[in-house]
N, CA, C and O atoms as a DFTB+ gen file, in Angstrom:
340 C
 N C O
     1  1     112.138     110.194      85.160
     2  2     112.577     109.633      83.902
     3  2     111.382     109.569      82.965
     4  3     110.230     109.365      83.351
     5  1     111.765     109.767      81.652
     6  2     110.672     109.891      80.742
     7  2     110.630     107.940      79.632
     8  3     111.544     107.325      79.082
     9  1     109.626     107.731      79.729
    10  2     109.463     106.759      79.302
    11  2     108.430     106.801      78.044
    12  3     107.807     107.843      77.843
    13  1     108.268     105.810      77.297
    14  2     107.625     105.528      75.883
    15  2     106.576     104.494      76.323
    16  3     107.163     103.536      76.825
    17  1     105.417     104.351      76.322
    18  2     105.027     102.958      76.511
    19  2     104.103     102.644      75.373
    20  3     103.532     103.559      74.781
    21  1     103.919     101.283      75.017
    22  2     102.874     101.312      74.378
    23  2     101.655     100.319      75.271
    24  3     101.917      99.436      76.087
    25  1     100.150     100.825      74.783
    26  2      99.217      99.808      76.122
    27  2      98.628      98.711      74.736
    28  3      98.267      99.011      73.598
    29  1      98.708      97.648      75.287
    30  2      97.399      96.769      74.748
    31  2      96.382      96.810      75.572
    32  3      96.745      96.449      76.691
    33  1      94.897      97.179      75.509
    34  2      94.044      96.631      76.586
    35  2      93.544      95.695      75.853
    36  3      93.576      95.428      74.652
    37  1      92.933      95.101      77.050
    38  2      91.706      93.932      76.816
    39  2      92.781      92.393      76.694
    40  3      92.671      91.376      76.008
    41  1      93.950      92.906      77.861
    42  2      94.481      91.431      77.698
    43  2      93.934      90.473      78.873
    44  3      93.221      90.894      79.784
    45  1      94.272      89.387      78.769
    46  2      93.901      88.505      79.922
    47  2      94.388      88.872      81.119
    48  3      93.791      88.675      82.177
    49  1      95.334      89.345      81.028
    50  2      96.099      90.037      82.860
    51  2      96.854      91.042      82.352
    52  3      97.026      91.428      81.196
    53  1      97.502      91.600      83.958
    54  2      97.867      92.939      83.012
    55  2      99.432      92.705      83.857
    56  3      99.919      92.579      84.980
    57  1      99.722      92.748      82.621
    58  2     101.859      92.744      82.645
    59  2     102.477      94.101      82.033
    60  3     101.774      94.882      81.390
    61  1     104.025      94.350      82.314
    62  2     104.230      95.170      81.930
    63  2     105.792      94.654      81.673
    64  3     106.624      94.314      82.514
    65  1     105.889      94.703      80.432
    66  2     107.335      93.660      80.265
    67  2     107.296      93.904      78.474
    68  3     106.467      94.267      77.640
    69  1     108.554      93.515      78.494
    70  2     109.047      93.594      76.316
    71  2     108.967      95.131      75.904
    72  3     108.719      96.227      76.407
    73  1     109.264      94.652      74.888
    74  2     109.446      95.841      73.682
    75  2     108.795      95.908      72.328
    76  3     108.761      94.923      71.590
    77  1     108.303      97.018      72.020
    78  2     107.176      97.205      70.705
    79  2     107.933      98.272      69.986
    80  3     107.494      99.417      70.093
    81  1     109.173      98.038      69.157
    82  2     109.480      99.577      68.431
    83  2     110.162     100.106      69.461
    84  3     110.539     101.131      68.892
    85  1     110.712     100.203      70.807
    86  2     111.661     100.902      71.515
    87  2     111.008     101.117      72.622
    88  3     111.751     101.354      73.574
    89  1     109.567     101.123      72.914
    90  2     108.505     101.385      73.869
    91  2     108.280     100.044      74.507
    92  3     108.221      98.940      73.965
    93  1     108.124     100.500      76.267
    94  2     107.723      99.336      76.525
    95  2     106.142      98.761      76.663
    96  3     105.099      99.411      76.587
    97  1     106.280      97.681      76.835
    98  2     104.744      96.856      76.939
    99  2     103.962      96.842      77.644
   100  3     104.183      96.056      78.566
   101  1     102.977      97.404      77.708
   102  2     102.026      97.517      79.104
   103  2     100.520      96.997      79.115
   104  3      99.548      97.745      79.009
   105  1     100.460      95.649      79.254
   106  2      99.223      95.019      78.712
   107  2      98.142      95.322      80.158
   108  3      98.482      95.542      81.320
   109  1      96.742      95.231      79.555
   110  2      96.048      95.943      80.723
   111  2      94.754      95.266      80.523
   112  3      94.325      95.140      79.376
   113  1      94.025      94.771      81.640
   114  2      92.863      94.060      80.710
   115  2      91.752      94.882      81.022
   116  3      90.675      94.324      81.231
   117  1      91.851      96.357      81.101
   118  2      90.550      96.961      81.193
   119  2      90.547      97.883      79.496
   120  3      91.416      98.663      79.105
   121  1      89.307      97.468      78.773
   122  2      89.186      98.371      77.476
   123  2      89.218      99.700      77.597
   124  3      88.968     100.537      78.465
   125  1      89.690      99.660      76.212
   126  2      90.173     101.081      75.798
   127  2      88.880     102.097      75.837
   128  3      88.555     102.636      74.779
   129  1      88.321     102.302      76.739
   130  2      86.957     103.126      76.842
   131  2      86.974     103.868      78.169
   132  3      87.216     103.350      79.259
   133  1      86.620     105.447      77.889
   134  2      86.684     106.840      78.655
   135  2      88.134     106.618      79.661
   136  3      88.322     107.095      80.780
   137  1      88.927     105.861      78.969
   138  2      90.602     106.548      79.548
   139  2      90.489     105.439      80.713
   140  3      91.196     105.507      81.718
   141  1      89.775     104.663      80.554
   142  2      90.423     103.205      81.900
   143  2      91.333     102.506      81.312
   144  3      91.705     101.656      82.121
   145  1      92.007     102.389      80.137
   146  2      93.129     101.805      80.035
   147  2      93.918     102.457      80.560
   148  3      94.581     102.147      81.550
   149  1      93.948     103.591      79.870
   150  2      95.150     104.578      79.901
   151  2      95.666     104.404      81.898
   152  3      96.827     104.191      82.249
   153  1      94.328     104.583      83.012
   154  2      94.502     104.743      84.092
   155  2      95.049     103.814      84.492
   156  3      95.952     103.939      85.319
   157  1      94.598     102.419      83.947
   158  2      94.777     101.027      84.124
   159  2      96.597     100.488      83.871
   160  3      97.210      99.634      84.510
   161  1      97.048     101.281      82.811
   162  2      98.528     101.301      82.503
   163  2      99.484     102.406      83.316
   164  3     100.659     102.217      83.630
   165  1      98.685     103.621      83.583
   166  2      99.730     104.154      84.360
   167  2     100.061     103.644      86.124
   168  3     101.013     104.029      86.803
   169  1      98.868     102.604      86.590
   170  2      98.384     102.373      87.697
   171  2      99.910     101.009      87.520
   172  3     101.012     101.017      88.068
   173  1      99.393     100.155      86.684
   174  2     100.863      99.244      86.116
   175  2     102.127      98.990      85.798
   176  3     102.735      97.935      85.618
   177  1     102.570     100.591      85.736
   178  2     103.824     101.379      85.559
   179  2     104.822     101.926      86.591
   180  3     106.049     101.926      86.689
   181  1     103.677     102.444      87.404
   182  2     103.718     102.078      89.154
   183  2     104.289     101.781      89.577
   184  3     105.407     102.119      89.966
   185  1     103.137     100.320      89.701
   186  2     103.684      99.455      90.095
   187  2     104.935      98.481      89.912
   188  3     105.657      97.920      90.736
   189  1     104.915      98.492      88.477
   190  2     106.839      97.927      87.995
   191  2     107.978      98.735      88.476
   192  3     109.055      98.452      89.001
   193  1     107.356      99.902      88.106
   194  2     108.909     100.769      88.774
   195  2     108.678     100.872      90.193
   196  3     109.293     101.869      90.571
   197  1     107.991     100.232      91.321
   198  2     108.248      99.977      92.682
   199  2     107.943     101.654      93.069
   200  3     108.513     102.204      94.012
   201  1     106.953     102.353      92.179
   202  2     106.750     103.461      93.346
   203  2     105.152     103.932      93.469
   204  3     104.414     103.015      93.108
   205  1     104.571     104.900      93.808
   206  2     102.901     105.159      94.303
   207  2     102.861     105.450      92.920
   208  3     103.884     105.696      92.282
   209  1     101.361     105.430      92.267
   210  2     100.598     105.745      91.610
   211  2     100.644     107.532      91.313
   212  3     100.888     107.797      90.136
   213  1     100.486     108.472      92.022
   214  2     100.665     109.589      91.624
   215  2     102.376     110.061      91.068
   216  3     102.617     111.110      90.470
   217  1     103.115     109.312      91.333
   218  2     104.711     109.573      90.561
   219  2     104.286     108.859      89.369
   220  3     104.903     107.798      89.459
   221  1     103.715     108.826      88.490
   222  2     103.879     108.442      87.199
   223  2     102.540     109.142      86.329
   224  3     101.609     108.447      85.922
   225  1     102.602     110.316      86.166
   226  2     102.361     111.567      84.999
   227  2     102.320     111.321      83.259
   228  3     103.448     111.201      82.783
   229  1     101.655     111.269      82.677
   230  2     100.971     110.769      81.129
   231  2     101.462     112.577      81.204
   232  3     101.244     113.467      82.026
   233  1     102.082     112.528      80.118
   234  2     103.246     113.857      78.901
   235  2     101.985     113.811      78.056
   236  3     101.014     114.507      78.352
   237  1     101.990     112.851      76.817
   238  2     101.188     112.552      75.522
   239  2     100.873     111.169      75.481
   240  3     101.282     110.177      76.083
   241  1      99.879     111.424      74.442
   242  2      99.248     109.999      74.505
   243  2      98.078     109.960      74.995
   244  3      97.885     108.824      75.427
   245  1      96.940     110.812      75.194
   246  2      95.708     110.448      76.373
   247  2      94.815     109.319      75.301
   248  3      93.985     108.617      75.879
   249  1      94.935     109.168      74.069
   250  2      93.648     108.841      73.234
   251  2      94.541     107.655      72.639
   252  3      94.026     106.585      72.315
   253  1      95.934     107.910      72.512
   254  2      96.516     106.699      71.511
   255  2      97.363     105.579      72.581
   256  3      97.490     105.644      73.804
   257  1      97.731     104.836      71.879
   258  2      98.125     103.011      72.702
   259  2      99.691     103.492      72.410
   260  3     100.490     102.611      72.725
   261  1     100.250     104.597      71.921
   262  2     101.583     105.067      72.251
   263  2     101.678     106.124      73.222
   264  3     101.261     107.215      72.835
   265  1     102.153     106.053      74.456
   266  2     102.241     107.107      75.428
   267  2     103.549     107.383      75.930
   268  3     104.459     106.556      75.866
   269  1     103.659     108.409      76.379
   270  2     105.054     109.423      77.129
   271  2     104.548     109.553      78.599
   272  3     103.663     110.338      78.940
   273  1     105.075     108.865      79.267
   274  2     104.895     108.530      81.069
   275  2     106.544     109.531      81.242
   276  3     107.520     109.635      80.498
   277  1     106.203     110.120      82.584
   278  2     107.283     110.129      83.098
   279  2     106.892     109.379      84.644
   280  3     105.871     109.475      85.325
   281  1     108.414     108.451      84.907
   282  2     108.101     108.140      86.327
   283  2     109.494     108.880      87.120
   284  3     110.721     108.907      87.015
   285  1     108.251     109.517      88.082
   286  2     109.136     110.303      88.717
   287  2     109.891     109.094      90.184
   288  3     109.114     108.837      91.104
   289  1     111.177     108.546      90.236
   290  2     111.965     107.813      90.909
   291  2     111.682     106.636      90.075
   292  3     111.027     105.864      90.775
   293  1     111.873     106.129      88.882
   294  2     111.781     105.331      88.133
   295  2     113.839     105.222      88.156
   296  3     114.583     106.159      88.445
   297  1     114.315     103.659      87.720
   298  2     115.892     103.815      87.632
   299  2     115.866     103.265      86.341
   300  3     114.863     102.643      85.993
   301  1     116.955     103.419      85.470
   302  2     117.310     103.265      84.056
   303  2     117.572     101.418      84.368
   304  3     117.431     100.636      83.428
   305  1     117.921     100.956      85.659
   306  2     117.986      99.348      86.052
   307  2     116.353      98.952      85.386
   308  3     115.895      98.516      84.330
   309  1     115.956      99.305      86.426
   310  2     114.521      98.919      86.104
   311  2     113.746      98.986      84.911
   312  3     112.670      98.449      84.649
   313  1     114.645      99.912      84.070
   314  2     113.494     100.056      82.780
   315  2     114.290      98.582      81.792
   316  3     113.765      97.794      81.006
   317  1     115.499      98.683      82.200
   318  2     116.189      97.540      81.103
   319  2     115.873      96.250      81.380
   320  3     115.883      95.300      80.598
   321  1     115.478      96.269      83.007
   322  2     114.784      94.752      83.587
   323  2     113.519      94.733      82.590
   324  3     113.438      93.919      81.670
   325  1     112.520      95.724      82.864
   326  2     111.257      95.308      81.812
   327  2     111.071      95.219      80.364
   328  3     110.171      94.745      79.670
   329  1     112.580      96.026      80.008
   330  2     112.403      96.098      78.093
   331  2     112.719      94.480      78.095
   332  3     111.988      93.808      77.367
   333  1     113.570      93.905      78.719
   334  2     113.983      92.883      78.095
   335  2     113.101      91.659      79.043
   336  3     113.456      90.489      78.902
   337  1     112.305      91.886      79.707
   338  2     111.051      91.039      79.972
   339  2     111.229      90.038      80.768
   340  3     110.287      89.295      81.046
């Protein structure tokens, strides 16, 4: 399944829950510097959709806080559990 996310880094913990514009929320508290957020959010994405770290693939997005994840065994349950937080 192809997903939208958007990352905040540099939060106090890292959640992955709500909605920003149709994308979901993926707060991460490692800064936005040489792509450890980015790793830091797909590592978080993961983990919400209940599967390993290599099933969840960055489409677009490597540089911007709007990204295109696909999680591969991700369920349309699970994404509506986290849009709505």
């Amino acid at each position: 399944m192809r997903v939208t996310i958007r990352v905040r880094p540099g939060a106090g913990r890292t959640a992955v829950r709500g909605e920003h514009d149709g994308a979901l929320v993926v707060r991460v508290a490692a800064r936005a510097v040489d792509g450890r957020a980015t790793e830091a959010a797909l590592a978080a994405v993961a983990e919400a959709f209940g599967v390993r770290r290599p099933a969840v693939t960055l489409v677009t997005g490597a540089t911007s806080r709007t990204k295109v994840v696909d999680v591969d065994g991700g369920t349309d349950d699970a994404l509506r559990a986290l849009l709505a937080g």
